[in-house]
C-alpha positions in Angstrom: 111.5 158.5 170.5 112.7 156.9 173.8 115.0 154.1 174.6 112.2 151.8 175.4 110.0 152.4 172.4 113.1 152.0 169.9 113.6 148.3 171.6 110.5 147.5 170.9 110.4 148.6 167.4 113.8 146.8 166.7 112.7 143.6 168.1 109.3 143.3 166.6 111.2 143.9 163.5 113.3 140.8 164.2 110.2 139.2 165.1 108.4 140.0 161.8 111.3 138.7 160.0 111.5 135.7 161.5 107.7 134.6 160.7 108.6 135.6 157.6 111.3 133.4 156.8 109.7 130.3 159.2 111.8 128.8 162.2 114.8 127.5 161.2 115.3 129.5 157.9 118.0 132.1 159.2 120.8 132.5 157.4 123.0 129.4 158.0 120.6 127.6 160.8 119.5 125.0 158.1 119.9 122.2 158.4 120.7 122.1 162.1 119.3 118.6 162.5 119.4 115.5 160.5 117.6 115.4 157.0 115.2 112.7 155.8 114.9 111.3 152.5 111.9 109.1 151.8 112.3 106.6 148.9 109.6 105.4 148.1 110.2 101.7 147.3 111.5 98.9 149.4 115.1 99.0 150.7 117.6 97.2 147.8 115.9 98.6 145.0 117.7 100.7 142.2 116.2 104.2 143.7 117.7 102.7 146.9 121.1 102.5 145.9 120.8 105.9 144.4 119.4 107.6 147.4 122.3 106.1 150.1 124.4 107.0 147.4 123.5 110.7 147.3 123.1 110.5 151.1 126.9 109.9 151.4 127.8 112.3 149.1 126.1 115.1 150.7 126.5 115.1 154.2 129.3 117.2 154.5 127.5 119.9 153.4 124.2 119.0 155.0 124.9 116.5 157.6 123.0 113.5 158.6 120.7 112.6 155.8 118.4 109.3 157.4 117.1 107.3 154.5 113.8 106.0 154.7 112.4 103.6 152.6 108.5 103.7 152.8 107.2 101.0 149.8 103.4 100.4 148.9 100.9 101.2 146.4 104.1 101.4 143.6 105.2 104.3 145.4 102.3 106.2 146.1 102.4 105.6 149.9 105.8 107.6 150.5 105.2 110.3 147.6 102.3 110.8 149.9 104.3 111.1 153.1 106.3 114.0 151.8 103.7 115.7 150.1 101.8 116.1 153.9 104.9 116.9 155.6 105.8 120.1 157.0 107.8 122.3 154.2 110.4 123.1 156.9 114.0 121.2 155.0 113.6 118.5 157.0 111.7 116.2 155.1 113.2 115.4 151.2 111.3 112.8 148.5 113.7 110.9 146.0 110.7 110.9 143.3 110.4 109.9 139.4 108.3 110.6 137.0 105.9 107.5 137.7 105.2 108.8 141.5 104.6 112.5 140.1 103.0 112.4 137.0 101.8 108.6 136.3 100.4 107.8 139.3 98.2 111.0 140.0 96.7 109.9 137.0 96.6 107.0 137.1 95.4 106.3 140.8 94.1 109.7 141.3 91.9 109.0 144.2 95.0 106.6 146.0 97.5 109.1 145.5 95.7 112.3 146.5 98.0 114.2 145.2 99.8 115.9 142.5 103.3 117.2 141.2 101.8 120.9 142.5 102.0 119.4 145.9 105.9 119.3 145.4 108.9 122.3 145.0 111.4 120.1 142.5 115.3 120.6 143.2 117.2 119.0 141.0 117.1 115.8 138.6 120.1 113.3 139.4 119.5 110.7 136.4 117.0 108.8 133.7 116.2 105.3 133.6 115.2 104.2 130.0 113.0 102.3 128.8 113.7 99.4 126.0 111.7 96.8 124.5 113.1 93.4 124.5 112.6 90.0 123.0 113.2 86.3 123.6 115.9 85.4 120.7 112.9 82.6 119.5 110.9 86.0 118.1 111.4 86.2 114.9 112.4 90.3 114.6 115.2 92.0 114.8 114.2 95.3 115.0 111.0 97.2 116.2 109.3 97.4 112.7 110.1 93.5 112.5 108.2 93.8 115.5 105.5 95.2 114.2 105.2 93.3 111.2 105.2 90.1 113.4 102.3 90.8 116.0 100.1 92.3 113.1 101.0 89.0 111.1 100.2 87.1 114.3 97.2 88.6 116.2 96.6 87.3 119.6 100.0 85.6 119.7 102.2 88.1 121.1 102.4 89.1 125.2 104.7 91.7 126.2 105.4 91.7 130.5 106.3 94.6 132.6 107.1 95.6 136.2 103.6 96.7 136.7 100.9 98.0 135.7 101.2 101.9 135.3 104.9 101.6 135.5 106.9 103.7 132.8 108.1 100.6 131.1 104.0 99.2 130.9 103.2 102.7 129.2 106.1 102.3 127.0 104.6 98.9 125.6 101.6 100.4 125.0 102.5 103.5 123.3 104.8 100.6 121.4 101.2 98.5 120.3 99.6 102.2 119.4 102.1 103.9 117.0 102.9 100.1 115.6 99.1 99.3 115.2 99.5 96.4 117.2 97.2 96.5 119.6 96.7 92.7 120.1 99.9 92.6 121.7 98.6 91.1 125.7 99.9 93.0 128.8 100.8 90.8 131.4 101.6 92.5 134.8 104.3 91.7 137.2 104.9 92.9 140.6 108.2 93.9 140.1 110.5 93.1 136.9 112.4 89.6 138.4 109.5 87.1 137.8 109.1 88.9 134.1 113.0 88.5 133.1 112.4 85.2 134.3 109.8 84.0 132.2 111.6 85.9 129.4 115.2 84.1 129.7 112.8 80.9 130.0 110.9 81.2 127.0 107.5 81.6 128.4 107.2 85.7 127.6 108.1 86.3 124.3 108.5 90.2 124.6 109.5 92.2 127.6 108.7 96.1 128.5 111.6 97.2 131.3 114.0 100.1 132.2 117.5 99.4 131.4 119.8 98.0 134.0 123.2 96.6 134.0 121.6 93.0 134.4 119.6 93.0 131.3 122.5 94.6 129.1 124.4 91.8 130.5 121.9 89.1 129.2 121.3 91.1 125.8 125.3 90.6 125.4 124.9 86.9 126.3 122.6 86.6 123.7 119.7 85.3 126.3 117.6 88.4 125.4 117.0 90.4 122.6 117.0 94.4 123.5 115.3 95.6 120.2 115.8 99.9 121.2 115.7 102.0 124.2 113.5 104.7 123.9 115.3 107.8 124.1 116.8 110.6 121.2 120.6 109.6 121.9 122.1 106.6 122.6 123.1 105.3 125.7 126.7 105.5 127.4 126.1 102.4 129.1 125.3 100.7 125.9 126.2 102.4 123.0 125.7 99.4 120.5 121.9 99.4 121.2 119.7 101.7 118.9 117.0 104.0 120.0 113.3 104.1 119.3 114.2 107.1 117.2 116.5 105.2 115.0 114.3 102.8 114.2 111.9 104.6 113.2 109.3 105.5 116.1 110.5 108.8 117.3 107.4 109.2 119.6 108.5 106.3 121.6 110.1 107.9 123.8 109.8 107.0 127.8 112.1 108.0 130.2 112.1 107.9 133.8 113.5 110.7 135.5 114.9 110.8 139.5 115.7 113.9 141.8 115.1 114.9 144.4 111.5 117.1 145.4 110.7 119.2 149.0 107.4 119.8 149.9 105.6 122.7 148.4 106.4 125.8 149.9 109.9 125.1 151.6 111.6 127.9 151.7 113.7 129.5 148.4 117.2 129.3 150.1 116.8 125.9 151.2 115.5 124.5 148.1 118.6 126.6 146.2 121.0 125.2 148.8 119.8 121.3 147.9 120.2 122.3 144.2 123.5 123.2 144.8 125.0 120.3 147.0 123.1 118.0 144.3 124.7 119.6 141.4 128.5 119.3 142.8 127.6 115.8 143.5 127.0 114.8 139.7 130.0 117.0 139.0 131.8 114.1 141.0 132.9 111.6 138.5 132.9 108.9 140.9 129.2 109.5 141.7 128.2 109.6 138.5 130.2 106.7 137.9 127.7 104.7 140.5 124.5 106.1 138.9 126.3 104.1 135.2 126.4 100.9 136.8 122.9 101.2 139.0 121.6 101.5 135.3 121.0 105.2 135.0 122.4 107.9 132.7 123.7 110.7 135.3 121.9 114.2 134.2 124.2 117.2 134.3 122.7 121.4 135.3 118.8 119.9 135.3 118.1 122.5 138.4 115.3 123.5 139.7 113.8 125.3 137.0 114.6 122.9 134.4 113.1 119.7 136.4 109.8 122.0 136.7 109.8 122.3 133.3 110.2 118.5 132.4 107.8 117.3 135.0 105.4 119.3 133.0 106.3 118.7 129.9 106.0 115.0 130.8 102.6 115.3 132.6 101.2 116.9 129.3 102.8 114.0 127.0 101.4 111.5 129.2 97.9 112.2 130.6 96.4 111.6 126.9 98.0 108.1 126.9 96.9 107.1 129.9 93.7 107.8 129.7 93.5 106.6 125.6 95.5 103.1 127.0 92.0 102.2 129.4 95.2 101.9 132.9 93.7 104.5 134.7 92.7 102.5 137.7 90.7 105.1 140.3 
């Protein structure tokens, strides 16, 4: 073979193996330009924090990470933003459960799109959900609860963040497995206005993740958290039972948070992001910041194991969603 036709050979071979792993993808060219992470909520929320948080953290061994919060439609908006991007590295979504698997089916036709449309990489933390009382309700637990709104049909309003939110499905999975469904659902856009009305008096029962703020209040005796729902007891809050304990172990709602490419970014990439993500819970200090946001930090959940929840929890919620009358489009 001459001289000339090896060259050719060799670099169409370099060529082919290029296309094949996209531009960009060599072996330690990515990232060679900053990352960005869309949250999609407005700046100063909770997956805010989290997201500058993990943005620090990481840009030694990534670089510049450009947050960008893009709110609207309760998240649907920048869930949608990633999930057209190009699947190149470059563009990162800080997603939960409600933006992958409520909101598809809840808003199908607003969202366009679905937890497919996303490669996970690795789950950082879980919000949980709780059900809480003003101190003037009568019950002390959840079947106290129970007893109360079946005693008192019509009477009882529980408030969330929104409707569709994880805390507004956990009230009504609450008012199904209790046989309560007289229980009222009043809707807030976002949980401030609700814990005011609850401190107040004028909502008698509250739906909402757990933060710092509302432990705070529970201690103070302002608000009544009845159970989170979760199987284990929080670090956060250890005094404070969980649905299981008091006897509704399907009450379960937990939002998880990690961090999702577009589908079909590259396989080194995606393992590289799992990596730098699970040496930054390893950091006690970091998981120290996800405590007091309000979050329980989640230890080795890669990128097999968040595939895995996400459908596990699209499964466990598409029945309730459509039996609870929320889906919207």
């Amino acid at each position: 073979m001459r001289r000339r036709d090896v060259l050719t050979l060799a670099l169409g071979s370099l060529a082919g193996a290029a296309l094949a792993t996209g531009p960009g993808f060599a072996q330690g060219q990515w990232p060679d330009r900053p990352i960005r992470l869309v949250v999609p909520r407005s700046a100063g929320g909770v997956l805010d924090i989290v997201a500058r948080h993990w943005a620090e953290w990481v840009k030694e061994p990534l670089g510049s990470i450009v947050v960008d919060n893009i709110g609207g439609g309760g998240g649907i908006i920048g869930t949608a933003t990633v999930a057209r991007s190009p699947a190149d590295g470059y563009t990162l979504l800080l997603g939960s459960t409600s933006d992958l698997v409520l909101h598809p089916v809840l808003s199908p036709k607003a969202a366009n799109y679905t937890a497919s449309d996303f490669a996970p990489v690795a789950t950082m933390a879980i919000s949980v959900a709780s059900i809480i009382v003003h101190p003037s309700v009568p019950a002390k637990d959840l079947k106290e609860l129970a007893a109360y709104a079946k005693a008192n049909p019509g009477k009882l309003s529980y408030g969330s963040a929104g409707a569709g939110t994880m805390a507004n499905l956990a009230g009504e999975l609450f008012k199904s497995l209790a046989g309560a469904p007289d229980i009222v659902h009043v809707p807030y856009k976002g949980a401030a206005g609700g814990y005011t009305d609850l401190i107040s008096g004028q909502l008698p029962m509250f739906a909402a993740n757990i933060t710092d703020q509302m432990i705070s209040l529970h201690r103070a005796g302002k608000v009544r958290i009845l159970a989170v729902a979760t199987e284990k007891r929080l670090d956060i809050a250890p005094e404070l039972p969980t649905t299981a304990e008091a006897g509704y172990p399907e009450l379960i709602a937990k939002l998880a948070l990690g961090v999702f490419a577009p589908a079909g970014t590259p396989d080194p990439v995606l393992d590289k992001l799992a990596e730098v993500t699970r040496k930054s819970l390893d950091d006690a200090d970091f998981r120290a910041k996800l405590v007091k946001a309000g979050f329980e930090p989640v230890l080795g959940v890669g990128r097999r194991e968040t595939a895995e929840f996400i459908g596990a929890e699209e499964k466990r919620w598409t029945p309730v969603v459509m039996s609870s009358g929320l889906k919207t489009q």
